[in-house]
C-alpha positions in Angstrom: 184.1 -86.9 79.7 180.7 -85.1 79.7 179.2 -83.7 76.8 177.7 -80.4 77.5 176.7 -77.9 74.6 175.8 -74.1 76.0 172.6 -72.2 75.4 174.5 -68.9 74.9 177.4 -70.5 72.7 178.7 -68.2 69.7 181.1 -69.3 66.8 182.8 -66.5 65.0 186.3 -66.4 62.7 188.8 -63.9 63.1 191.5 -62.9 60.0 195.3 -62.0 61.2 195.7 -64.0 64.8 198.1 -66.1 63.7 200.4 -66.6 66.8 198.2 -65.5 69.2 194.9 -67.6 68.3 193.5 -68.1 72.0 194.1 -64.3 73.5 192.9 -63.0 70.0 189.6 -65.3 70.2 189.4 -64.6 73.9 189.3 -61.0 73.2 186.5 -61.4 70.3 184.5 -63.6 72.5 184.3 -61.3 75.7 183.6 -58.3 73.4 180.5 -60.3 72.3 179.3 -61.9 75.0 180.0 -58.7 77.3 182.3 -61.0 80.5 185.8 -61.6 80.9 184.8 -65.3 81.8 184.6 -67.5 78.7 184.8 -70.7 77.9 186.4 -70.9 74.4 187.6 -74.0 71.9 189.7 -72.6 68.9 191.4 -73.8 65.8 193.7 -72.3 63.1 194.1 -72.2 59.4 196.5 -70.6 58.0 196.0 -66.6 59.1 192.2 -67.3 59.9 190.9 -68.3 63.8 188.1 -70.1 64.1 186.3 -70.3 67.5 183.6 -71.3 69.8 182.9 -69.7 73.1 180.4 -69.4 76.2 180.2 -67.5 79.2 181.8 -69.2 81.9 179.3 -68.9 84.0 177.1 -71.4 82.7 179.6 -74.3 83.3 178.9 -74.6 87.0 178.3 -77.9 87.0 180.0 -78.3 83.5 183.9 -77.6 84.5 185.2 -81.0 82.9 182.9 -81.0 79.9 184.0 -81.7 75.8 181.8 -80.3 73.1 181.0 -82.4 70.0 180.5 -79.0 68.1 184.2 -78.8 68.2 183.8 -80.9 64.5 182.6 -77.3 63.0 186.2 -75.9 63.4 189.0 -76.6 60.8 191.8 -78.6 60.8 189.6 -80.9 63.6 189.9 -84.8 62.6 186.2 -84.9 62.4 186.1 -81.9 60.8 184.0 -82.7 57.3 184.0 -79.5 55.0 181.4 -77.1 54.9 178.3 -77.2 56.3 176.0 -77.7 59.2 177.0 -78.8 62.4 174.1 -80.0 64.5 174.1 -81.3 68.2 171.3 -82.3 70.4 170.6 -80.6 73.7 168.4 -80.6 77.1 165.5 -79.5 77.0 164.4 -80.8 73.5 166.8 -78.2 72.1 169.6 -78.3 69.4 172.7 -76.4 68.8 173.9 -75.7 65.1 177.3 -74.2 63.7 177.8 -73.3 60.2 180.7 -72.9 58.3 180.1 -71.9 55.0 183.1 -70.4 52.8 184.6 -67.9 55.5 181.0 -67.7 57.5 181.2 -69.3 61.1 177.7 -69.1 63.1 175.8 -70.6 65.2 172.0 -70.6 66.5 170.6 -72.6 69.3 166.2 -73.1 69.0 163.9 -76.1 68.6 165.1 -78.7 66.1 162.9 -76.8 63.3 163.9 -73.1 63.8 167.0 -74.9 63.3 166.4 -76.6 60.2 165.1 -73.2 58.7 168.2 -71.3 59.7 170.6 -73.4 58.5 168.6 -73.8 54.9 168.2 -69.9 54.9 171.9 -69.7 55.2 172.3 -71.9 52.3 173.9 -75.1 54.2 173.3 -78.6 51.8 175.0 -80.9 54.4 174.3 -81.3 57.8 176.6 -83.1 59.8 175.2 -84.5 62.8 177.5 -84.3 65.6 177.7 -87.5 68.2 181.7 -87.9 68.5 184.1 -87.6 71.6 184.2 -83.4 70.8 186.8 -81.4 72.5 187.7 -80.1 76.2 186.6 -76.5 77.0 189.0 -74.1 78.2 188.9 -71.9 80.4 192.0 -69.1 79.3 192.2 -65.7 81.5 191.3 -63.3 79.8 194.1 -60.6 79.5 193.5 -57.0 81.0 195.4 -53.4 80.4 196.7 -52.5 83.5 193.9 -49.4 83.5 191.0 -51.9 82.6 191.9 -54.1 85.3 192.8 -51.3 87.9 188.8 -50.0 87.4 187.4 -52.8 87.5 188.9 -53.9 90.5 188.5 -49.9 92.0 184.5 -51.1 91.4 184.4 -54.0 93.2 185.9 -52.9 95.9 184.6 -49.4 96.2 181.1 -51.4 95.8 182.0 -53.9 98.6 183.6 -51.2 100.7 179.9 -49.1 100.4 178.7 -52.7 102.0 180.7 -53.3 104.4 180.7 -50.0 106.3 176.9 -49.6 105.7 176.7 -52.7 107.3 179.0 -51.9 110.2 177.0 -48.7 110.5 173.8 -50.2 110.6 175.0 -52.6 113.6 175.9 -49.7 115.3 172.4 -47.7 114.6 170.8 -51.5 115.9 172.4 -51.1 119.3 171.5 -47.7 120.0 168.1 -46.7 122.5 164.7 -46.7 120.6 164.6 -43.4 119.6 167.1 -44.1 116.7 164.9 -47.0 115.5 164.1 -44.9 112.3 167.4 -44.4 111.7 168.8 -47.9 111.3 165.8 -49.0 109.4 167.0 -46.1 106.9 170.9 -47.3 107.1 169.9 -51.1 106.6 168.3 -50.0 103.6 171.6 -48.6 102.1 173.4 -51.9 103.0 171.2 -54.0 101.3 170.8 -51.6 98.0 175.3 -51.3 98.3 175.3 -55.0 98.8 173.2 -55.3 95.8 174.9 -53.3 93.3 178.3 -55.0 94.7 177.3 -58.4 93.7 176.0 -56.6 90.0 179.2 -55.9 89.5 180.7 -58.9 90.1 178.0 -61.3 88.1 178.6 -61.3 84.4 176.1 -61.3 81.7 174.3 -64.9 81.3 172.6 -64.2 78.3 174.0 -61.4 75.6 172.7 -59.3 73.5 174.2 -60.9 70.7 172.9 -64.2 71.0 169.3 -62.8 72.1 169.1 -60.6 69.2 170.3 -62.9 66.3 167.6 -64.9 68.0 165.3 -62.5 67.2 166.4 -62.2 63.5 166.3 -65.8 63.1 162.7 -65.8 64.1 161.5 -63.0 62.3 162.2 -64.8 59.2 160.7 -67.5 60.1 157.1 -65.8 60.6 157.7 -63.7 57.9 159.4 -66.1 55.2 162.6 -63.8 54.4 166.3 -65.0 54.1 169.0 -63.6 56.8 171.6 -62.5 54.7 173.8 -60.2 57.4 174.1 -59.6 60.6 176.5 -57.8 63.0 176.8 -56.8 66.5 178.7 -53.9 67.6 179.4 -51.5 70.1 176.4 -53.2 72.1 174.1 -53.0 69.0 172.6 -55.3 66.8 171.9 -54.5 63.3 170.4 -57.2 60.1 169.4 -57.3 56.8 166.5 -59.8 55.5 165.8 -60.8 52.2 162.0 -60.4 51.8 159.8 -60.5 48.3 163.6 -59.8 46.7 164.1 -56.5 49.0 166.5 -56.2 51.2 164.8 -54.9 54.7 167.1 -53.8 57.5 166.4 -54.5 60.9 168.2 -53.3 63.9 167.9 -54.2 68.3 169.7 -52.6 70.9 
């Protein structure tokens, strides 16, 4: 089977999902990565679930694919203890999951922005990953019956809009010259309904998240700090670094 390690992957651990591992990580893992459509490998321990996930969109060309990252997650035979899981990727790239104690990250950057993230966090043991990894998964995600009813009342209001500016716009195309201005106008609401039709059908490729803890990441590299917290909620971003023994907080939207 293919190995295929995403740019926009996330780890994260959840407390309580015992029972209900894969809808509970599903639900964590579309809150981050702001789409329904994930990709998601999970694993339990006790009362804890630990998980890795992507958007779904970026296995295209992916769909029977295994990740050797899955040796990060607990209770995996090549699971190894704590520490730093590293995996190569294209591009010259590397991904890297952590799991420290109860902390489960990950970062994706060049081999030595990953290096300096997974020292900052305090990893001793890397653990390079070359093994047979696991099969992604593609669960649906569960809806309430009102989130599903508006989202699907979008799409279809937005593809409605489309279809009848378009039908209008035919008309307006077969009528005598002097309505020339008229369909020119009416063509540009199809293509500006058709537009924000297809927006709301295309999730997010990159999130927030992921570009934001980027960010941190990187600012202590240039600046030679520690990252010693950060969250993501709500759509916001917000860190602490360790610089000169003060803590600075950072935040991005």
């Amino acid at each position: 089977m293919e190995l295929f390690t995403p740019r926009s992957l996330i780890a994260g651990r959840l407390t309580g999902g015992q029972g209900r591992a894969v809808p509970s990580a599903m639900q964590a893992a579309a809150a981050v990565l702001g789409t329904a459509q994930v990709a998601l490998l999970c694993a339990t321990d006790k009362d804890q679930v630990w998980y890795l996930a992507a958007p779904a969109s970026e296995f295209a060309s992916h769909l029977q694919s295994a990740c050797v990252l899955a040796a990060a997650l607990p209770q995996n035979a090549e699971h190894k203890g704590d520490g730093a899981y590293v995996a190569d990727m294209e591009g010259g790239l590397q991904a890297v999951v952590l799991k420290l104690g109860d902390k489960f990250q990950s970062y994706v950057g060049t081999p030595a922005l990953v290096q300096r993230f997974a020292a900052m966090e305090g990893a001793t043991a890397i653990h390079v990953c070359n093994g047979a990894g696991l099969p992604w998964t593609f669960p649906a995600q569960p809806r309430s019956d009102w989130s599903g009813r508006l989202v699907l009342g979008v799409t279809l209001s937005g593809l409605l809009v489309a279809l009848l500016a378009a039908a209008l716009w035919l008309w307006a195309a077969a009528q005598v010259t002097a309505f020339q201005q008229e369909s020119e106008d009416l063509q540009l609401v199809q293509q500006a309904a058709m537009k924000n039709a297809l927006q709301s059908l295309t999730p997010a490729v990159y999130p927030p998240a992921i570009s934001n803890l980027q960010r941190a990441v990187e600012q202590c590299a240039q600046e030679g700090s520690t990252l010693v917290q950060f969250e993501h909620k709500e759509g916001h971003s917000i860190w602490q670094l360790l610089l000169n023994n003060q803590l600075v907080r950072r935040s991005g939207p």
